[in-house]
C-alpha positions as CSV (number, residue, x, y, z in Angstrom):
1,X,17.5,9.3,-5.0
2,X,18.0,11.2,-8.0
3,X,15.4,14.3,-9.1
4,X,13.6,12.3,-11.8
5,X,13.2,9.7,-9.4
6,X,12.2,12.0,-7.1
7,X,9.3,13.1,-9.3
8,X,8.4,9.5,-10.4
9,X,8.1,8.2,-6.2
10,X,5.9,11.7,-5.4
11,X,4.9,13.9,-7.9
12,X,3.7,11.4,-10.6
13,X,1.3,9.5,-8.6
14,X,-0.2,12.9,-7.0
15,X,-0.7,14.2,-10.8
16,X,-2.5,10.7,-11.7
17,X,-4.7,10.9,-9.1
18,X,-5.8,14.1,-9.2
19,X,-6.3,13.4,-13.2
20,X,-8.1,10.3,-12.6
21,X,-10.4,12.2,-10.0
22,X,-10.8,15.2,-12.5
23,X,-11.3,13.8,-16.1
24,X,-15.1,13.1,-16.0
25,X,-15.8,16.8,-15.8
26,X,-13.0,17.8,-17.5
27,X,-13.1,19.9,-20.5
28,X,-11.7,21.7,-23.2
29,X,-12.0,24.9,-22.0
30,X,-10.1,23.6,-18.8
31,X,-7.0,22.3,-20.7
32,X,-6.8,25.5,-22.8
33,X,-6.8,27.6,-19.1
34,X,-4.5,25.1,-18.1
35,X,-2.0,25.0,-21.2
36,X,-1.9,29.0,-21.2
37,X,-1.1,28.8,-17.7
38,X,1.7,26.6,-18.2
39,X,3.4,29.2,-20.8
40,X,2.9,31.9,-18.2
41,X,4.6,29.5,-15.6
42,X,7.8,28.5,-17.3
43,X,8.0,32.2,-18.8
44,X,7.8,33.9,-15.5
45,X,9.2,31.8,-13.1
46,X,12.4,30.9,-15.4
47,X,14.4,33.4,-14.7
48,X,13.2,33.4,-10.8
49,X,14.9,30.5,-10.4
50,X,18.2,30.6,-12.7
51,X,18.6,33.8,-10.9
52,X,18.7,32.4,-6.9
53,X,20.7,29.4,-8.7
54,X,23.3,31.5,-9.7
55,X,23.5,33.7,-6.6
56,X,23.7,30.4,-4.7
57,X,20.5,30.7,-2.6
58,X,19.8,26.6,-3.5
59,X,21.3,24.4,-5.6
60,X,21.2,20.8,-6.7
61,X,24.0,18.0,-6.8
62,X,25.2,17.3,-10.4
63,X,24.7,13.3,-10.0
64,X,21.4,14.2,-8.4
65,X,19.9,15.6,-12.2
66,X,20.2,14.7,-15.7
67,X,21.3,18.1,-17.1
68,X,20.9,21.8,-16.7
69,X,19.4,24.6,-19.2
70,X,21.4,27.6,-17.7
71,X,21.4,27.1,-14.5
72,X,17.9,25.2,-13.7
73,X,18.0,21.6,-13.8
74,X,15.5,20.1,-16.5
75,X,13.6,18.1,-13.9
76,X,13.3,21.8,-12.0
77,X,11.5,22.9,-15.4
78,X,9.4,19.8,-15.6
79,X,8.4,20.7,-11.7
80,X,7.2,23.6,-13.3
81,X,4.7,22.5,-15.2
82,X,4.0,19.5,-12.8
83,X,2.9,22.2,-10.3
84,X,1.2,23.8,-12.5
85,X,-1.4,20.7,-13.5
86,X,-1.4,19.7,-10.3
87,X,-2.9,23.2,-8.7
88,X,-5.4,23.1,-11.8
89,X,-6.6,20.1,-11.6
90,X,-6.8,20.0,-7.5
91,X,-8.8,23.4,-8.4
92,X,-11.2,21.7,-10.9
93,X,-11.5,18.7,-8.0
94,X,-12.8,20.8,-5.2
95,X,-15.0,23.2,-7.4
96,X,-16.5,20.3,-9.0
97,X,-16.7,17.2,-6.9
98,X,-16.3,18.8,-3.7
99,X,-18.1,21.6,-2.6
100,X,-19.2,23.3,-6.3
101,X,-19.0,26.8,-6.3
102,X,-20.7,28.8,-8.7
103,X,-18.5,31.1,-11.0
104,X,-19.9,34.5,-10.1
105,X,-19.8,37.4,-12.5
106,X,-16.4,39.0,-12.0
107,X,-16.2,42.7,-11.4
108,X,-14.8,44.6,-14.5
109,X,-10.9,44.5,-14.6
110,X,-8.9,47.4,-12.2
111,X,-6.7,48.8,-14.9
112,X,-5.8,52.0,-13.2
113,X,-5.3,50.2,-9.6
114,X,-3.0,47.1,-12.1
115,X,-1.3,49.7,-13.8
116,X,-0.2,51.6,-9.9
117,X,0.6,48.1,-8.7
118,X,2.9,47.8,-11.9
119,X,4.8,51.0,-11.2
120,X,5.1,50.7,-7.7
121,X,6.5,47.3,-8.6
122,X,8.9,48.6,-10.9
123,X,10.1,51.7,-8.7
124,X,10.8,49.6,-6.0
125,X,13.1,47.0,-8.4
126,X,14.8,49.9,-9.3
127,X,15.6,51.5,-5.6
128,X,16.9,47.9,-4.8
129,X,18.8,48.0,-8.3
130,X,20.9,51.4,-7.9
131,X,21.0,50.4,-3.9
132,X,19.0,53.4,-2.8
133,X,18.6,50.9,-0.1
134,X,19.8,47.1,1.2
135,X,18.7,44.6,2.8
136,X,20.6,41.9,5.0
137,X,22.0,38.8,2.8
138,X,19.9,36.4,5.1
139,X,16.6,38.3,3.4
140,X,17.9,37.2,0.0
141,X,15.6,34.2,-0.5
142,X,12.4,36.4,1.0
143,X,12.9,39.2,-0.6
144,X,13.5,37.4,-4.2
145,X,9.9,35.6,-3.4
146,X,8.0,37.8,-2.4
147,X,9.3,41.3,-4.9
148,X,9.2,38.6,-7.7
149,X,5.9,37.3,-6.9
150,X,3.7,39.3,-4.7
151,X,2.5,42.1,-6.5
152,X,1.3,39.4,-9.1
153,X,-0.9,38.3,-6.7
154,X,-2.3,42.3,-6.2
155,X,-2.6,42.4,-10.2
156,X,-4.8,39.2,-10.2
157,X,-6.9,40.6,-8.2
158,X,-7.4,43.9,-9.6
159,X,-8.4,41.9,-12.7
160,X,-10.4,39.4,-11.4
161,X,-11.9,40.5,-7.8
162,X,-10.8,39.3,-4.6
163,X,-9.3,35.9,-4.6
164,X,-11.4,35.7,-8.2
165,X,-14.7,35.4,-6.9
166,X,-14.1,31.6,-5.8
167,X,-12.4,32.0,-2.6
168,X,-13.0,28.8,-1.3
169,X,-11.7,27.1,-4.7
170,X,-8.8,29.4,-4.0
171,X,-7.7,28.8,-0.6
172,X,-8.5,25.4,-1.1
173,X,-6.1,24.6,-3.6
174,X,-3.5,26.9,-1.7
175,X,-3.8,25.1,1.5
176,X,-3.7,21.8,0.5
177,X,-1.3,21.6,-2.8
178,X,1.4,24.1,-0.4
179,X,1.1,21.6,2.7
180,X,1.4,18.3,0.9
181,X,4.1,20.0,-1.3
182,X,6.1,21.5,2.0
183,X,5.9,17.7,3.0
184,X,7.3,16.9,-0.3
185,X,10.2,19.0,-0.1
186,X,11.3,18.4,3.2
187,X,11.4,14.2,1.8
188,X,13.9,15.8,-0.7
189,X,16.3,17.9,1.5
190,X,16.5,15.1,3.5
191,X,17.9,13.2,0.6
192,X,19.9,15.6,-0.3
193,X,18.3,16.3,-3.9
194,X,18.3,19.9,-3.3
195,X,20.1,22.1,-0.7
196,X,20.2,25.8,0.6
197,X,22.6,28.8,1.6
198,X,21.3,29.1,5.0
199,X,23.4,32.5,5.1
200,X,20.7,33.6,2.7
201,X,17.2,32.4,3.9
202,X,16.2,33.9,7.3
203,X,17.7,30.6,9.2
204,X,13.6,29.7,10.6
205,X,13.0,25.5,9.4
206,X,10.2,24.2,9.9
207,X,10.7,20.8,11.4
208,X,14.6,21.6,11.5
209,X,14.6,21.0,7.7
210,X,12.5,23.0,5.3
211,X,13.2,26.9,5.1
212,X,10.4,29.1,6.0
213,X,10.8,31.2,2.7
214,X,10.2,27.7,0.6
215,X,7.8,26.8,2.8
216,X,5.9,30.2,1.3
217,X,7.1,29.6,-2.1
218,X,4.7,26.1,-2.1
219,X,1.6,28.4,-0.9
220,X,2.4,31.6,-3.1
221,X,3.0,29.3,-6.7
222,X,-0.1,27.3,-5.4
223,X,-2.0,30.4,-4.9
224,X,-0.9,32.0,-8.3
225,X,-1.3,28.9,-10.9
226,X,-4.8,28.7,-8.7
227,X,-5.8,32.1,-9.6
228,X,-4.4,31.8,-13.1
229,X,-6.1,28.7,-13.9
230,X,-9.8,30.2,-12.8
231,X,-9.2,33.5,-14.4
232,X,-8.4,32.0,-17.5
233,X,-11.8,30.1,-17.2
């Protein structure tokens, strides 16, 4: 099985239905949340990932993809965005079909408490830069996660309140896009679309396949596109 084939068998039909489910209450307003969200997406996660392909932490086969923009395959790019509408519109879903929650008035952005998260974020990057200190190479994958996207989590939440004031919508979307993503990924290890450097991930799979570190990478992007996507709103 090749990538794009890969997204045709799973990720296609779990986009369609989750449009089909979505697009009597969705709006405008919801795409234009959505579409910024998907420039945020492919600007910031980009480099994330032509970074641990170049330092080896996972790669792909070259018969398993159609071609490569640096070092990312283009069906890796298309996941992307795939992602992305899928945590959007899974977000939509179970706000407005399932259990409806009420947008409540957001507290007033945090700038001073965003702008401290910023500068810690940037210190630290820089003490791991100029190697004021190390960390073993099987805490590559972890620590690449979770510097790159952690305090992005903190920042949303200074600007938008705790989980953005629809928690439920939130851990919702996290929780069930991560899991039925985690079972994705372990179908395409197992087919050999994808591999990893086991020196570099902690060495802990979860059903003797799927890394715990891309485990958390399912459950942190699900998290983020979530809070994006309902911020933007």
């Amino acid at each position: 099985m090749t990538y794009l084939q890969f997204h045709l068998v799973f990720n296609a039909p779990l986009l369609a239905a989750l449009w089909w489910y979505a697009s009597p209450t969705w709006c405008g307003v919801d795409g234009a949340a959505m579409m910024i969200t998907f420039l945020i997406v492919l600007f910031f996660t980009s480099p994330w990932d032509n970074w641990a392909i170049k330092q080896g932490v996972w790669d792909f086969p070259n018969e398993r993809i159609v071609g490569r923009i640096a070092y990312c395959p283009l069906e890796e790019y298309a996941f992307f965005l795939i992602q992305t509408a899928q945590a959007c519109l899974l977000a939509h879903v179970i706000n407005w079909k399932l259990i409806f929650v009420p947008v409540a008035k957001r507290p007033e952005p945090d700038w001073m408490l965003s702008g401290l998260i910023l500068v810690v974020w940037l210190a630290v990057g820089a003490a791991k830069r100029f190697e004021f200190f190390s960390l073993p190479v099987s805490w590559t994958y972890l620590w690449h996660l979770l510097f790159w996207m952690l305090p992005v989590v903190f920042i949303q939440w200074a600007m938008g309140g705790f989980l953005i004031c629809n928690g439920l919508v939130v851990i919702g979307t996290t929780v069930i896009l991560g899991t039925v993503l985690c079972l994705f990924d372990v179908a395409a290890i197992s087919r050999g679309i994808w591999y990893f450097d086991d020196t570099k991930t902690l060495g802990l799979k979860i059903g003797g396949v799927l890394p715990l570190e891309e485990a958390l990478f399912f459950y942190l992007t699900s998290l983020l596109v979530a809070q994006s996507y309902l911020l933007f709103l």
